[in-house]
C-alpha positions as CSV (number, residue, x, y, z in Angstrom):
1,X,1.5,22.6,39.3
2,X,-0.8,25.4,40.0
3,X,-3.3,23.5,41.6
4,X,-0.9,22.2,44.0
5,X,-1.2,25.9,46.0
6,X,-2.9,24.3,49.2
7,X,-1.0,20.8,49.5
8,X,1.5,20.9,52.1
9,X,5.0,20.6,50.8
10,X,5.0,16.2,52.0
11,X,2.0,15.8,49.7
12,X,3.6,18.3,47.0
13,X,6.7,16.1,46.5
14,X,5.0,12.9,46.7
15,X,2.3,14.0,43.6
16,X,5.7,14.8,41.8
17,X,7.4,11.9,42.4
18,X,4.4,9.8,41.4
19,X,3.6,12.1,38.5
20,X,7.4,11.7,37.4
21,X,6.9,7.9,37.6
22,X,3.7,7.6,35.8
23,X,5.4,9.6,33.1
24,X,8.5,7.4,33.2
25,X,6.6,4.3,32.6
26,X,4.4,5.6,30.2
27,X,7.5,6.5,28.3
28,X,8.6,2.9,29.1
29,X,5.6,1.7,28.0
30,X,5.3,3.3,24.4
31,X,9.3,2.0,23.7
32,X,7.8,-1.3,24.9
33,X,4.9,-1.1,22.3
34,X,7.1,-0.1,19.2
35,X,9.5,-2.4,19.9
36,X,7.0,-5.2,20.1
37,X,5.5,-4.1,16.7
38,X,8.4,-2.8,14.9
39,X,8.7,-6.4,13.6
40,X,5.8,-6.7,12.1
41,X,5.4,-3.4,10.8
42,X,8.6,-4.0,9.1
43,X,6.7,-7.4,7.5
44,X,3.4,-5.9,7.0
45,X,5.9,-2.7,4.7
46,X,7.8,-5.7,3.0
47,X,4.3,-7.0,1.9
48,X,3.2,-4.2,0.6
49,X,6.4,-3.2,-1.1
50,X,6.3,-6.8,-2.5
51,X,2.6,-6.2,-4.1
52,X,3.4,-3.2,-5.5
53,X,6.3,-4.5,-6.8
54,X,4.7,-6.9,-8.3
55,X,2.0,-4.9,-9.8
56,X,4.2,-2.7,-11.5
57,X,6.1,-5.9,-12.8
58,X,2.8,-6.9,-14.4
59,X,1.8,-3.4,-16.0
60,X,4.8,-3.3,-17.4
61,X,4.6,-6.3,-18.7
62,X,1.5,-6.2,-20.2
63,X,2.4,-2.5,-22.2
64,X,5.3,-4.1,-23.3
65,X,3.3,-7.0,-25.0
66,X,0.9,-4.5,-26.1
67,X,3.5,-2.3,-27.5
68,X,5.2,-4.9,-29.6
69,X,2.0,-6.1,-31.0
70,X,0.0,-2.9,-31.8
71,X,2.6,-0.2,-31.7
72,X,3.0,2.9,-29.2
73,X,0.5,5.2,-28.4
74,X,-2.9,3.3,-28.8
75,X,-4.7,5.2,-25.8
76,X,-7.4,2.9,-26.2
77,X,-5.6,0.1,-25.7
78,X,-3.6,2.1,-22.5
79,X,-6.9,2.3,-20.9
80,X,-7.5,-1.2,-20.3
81,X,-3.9,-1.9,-18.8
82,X,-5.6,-2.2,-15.1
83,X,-8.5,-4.3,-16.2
84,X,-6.1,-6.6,-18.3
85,X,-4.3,-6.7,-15.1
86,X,-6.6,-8.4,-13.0
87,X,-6.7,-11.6,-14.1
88,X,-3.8,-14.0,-14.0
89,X,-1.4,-13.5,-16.1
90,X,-1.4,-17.0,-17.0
91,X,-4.9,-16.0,-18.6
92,X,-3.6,-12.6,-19.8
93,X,-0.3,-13.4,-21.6
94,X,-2.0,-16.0,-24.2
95,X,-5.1,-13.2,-24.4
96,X,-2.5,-10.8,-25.5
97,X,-0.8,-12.9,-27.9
98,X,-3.6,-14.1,-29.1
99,X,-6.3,-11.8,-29.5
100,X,-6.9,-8.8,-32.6
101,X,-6.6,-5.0,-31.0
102,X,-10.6,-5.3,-31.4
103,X,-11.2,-8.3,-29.7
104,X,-9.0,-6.9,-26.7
105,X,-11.0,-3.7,-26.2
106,X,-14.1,-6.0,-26.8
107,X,-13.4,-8.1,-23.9
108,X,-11.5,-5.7,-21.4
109,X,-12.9,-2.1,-22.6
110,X,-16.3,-0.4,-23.7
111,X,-18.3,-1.1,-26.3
112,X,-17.5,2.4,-28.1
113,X,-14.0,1.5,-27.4
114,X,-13.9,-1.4,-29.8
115,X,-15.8,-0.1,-32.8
């Protein structure tokens, strides 16, 4: 309030009163805001906690197939979790019943991967 040396003491009070007030409703005015988008902040979270519930569901899922057909510890076979993971699992789940350790790798890895 420095700047306020050469006001008279009328115009003094009424550029605090109105800088109180602007304040006021600016702090009225951000409460206003979150509460307006609290709701669907709260959805968009739930989404997201949703999908990445949902992805871990489905990697777990697929080591656990991947485990009971070709053992623990096939790193090879760890490294193509994600890419198996992209499709369906309505095209995976068969895949992984289905297809040899090598024919896996050939269609979700590298090349050097399945030699």
């Amino acid at each position: 309030m420095a700047l306020l040396i050469g006001i008279n003491r009328t115009d003094k009070e009424l550029i605090v009163t109105l800088t109180q007030m602007y304040e006021d409703a600016m702090a009225e005015l951000r409460q206003q805001i979150q509460e307006e988008l609290r709701p669907q902040i709260q959805a968009e979270m739930l989404q997201q906690g949703t999908e990445i519930g949902e992805k871990q569901a489905t990697l777990r899922l697929i080591n656990n197939l991947l485990q009971v057909r070709f053992g623990e510890g096939d790193r090879a076979l760890a490294e193509i979790v994600d890419k198996i993971a992209s499709v369906s699992s309505e095209e995976f789940v068969p895949l992984l019943l289905q297809l040899s350790r090598k024919e896996l790798l050939a269609r979700f890895g590298s090349k050097e991967e399945a030699e």
